[in-house]
C-alpha positions, 0 to 999 in steps of 0.5 A: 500500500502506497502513502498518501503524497498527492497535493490536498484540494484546498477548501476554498478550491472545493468551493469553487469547483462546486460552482463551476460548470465543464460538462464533458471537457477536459479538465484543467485539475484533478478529481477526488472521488471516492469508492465505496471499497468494501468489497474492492479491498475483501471480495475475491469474486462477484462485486469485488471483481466489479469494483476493481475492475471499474476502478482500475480502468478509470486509473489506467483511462483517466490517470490525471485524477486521484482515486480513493478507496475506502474501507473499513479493513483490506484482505491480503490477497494477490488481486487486491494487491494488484489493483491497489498498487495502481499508481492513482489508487489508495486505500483509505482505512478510518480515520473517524473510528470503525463504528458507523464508519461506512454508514456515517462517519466516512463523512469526516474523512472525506471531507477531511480528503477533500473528496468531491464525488463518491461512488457507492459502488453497491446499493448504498451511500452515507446517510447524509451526504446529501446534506455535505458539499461532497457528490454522490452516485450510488449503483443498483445491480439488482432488486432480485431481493424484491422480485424473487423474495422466496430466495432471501431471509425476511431480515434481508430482504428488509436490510437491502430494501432500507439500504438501496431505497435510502441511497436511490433517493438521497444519490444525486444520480443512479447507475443502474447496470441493466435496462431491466435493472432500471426499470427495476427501480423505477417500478418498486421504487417510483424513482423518475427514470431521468435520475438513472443512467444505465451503464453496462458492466464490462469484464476483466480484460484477462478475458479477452486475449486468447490464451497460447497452447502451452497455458491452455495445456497446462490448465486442462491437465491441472484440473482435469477438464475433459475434451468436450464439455459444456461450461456453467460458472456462478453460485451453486443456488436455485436461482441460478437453475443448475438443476435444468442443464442437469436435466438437459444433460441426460439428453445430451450427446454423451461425449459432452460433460458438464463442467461446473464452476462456482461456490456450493450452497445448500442447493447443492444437494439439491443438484447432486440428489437430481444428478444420481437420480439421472444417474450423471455422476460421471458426467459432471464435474464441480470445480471450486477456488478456481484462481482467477488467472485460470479461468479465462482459459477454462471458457476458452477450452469449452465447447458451449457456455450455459446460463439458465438462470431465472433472473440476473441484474445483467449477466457478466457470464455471459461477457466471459463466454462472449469474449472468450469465443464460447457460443451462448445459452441463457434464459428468458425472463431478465436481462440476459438478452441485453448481455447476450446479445441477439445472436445467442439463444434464449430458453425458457428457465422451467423447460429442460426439453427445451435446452437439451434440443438448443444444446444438441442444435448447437453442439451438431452445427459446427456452422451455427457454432461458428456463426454465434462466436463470431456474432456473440463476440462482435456484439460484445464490444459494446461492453468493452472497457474503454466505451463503459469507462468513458461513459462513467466518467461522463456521468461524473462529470455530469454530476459535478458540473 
């Protein structure tokens, strides 16, 4: 971790870009946002890649300003200590005391940091930031909570719900991840829609560089990966219906595997009792605490990438497999059609006779195959890292403007 040598922003400075106006040019000083970076500093997967990947390519894109990310501990780990040695990159520990610190008292700190904008990079922002000279945004990846409450606790459900309604109307803006998100929002919370901006999620840039034979050789033979296999990468939950492809699986091609990748919950067994009363046992194969400098090659060395889950806020999978060149089956009834794509194939979440038929359409057709990559992955250039970015800082601009 770096110390902190960067010039403070005077007061009188803050003040006066309060009440400046540049819209979208250049600027002529440096920002000072601030991040939420709970899950940046801890998370080794799903919001915590998010967070640094939205970070990092800020620094790397627009290196002139000063990124702070705060938090109440960091996590030793080789992808945090990565992104935090960016050279605009710091972390922020409390100043103000551990209680209340993210909720309440980040606030002195970031005054005391001179912080002109803050990000909340998931569903929540300081009570009463909106009463300081200090911007906010808050993103919203989903209301999943609201729409499928059968897969939460009631304390939850409550606690999200108190969170991102609060921050949804005190944020001077909403990022919302997905146009389905948006509308999320817009219907369980009544926000105006002109006070949410979508802007999509990207991936690890690591996704999108084949990777030589020698790396792929050696990753197929640490885990073991078969010759042929169908992917599926995401929590082991109902939500994320592994227990259709398990059922589809049955009236696949033989020669094809499952390959699973993801963390186990409950459902778990849910999936294997329905794998041993199919009995599939040699078919699929679970895979756990895969590092993430692997995984790229594990989509790139599958033959199709499966996705049924009921409903997602957007659908990063499903960017992976794009990327990586990996034709696409996803489910109907979220957003996964605006992560996919037209060109990937959509299926019902409830009709396993459906998804073995897509699967089998696609696994014979090496035509279709090479259709969908080559269409998945020229459609997928919209999410790329440089367009998202900007579009980010844009939205920065707009609000400190």
């Amino acid at each position: 971790m770096k110390a902190e040598s960067e010039e403070q922003i005077t007061k009188a400075e803050s003040a006066k870009l309060e009440q400046s106006s540049f819209g979208l040019s250049a600027l002529s000083f440096k920002l000072k946002i601030g991040f939420d970076g709970k899950r940046a500093a801890n998370n080794l997967t799903g919001l915590g890649n998010y967070s640094r990947s939205l970070i990092e390519a800020l620094a790397k894109q627009f290196p002139e300003n000063e990124y702070l990310v705060y938090s109440p501990k960091v996590k030793s780990a080789k992808q945090i200590d990565s992104f935090l040695s960016n050279e605009n990159v710091t972390l922020k520990l409390p100043q103000s005391g551990n209680f209340l610190w993210r909720s309440l008292n980040i606030l002195k700190d970031l005054a005391k940091d001179n912080v002109q904008l803050y990000h909340g990079l998931s569903h929540e922002i300081p009570f009463a930031i909106q009463h300081t000279r200090i911007k906010s945004v808050v993103t919203i990846h989903d209301l999943i909570f609201l729409r499928y409450p059968q897969y939460y606790s009631f304390i939850d459900r409550k606690l999200y719900k108190w969170k991102s309604i609060s921050a949804c109307k005190r944020a001077d803006k909403i990022i919302a991840i997905s146009e389905k998100t948006k509308a999320d929002v817009v219907e369980f919370y009544g926000v105006n829609a002109d006070k949410i901006e979508v802007i999509y999620q990207s991936c690890d840039d690591s996704f999108k560089k084949p990777f030589d034979t020698a790396t792929l050789s050696r990753i197929k033979a640490k885990y073991k990966l078969p010759e042929k296999f169908i992917l599926n990468v995401g929590t082991i939950e109902e939500r994320k219906n592994l227990k259709l492809i398990v059922q589809a699986l049955k009236d696949v091609n033989e020669d094809y595997k499952l390959v699973v990748i993801g963390k186990k919950t409950t459902y778990f067994k849910v999936v294997k009792q329905e794998i041993e009363r199919l009995e599939l046992q040699k078919r699929v194969i679970f895979l756990e605490n895969i590092p993430f400098a692997d995984l790229p090659g594990i989509y790139q060395m599958a033959n199709l990438f499966v996705y049924p889950s009921f409903y997602e806020g957007f659908g990063i999978p499903i960017i992976e497999a794009l990327y990586s060149g990996i034709p696409t089956i996803a489910a109907t009834g979220s957003c996964l059609e605006e992560a996919g794509g037209p060109d990937s194939i959509y299926i019902n979440p409830n009709h396993k006779d459906e998804l073995a038929l897509e699967i089998n359409k696609v696994l014979e057709s090496p035509i279709l195959q090479k259709e969908m990559k080559a269409k998945g992955l020229e459609f997928v250039q919209k999410f790329n890292s440089p367009l998202v970015t900007q579009q980010l800082m844009n939205c920065y601009k707009n609000i400190l403007a």
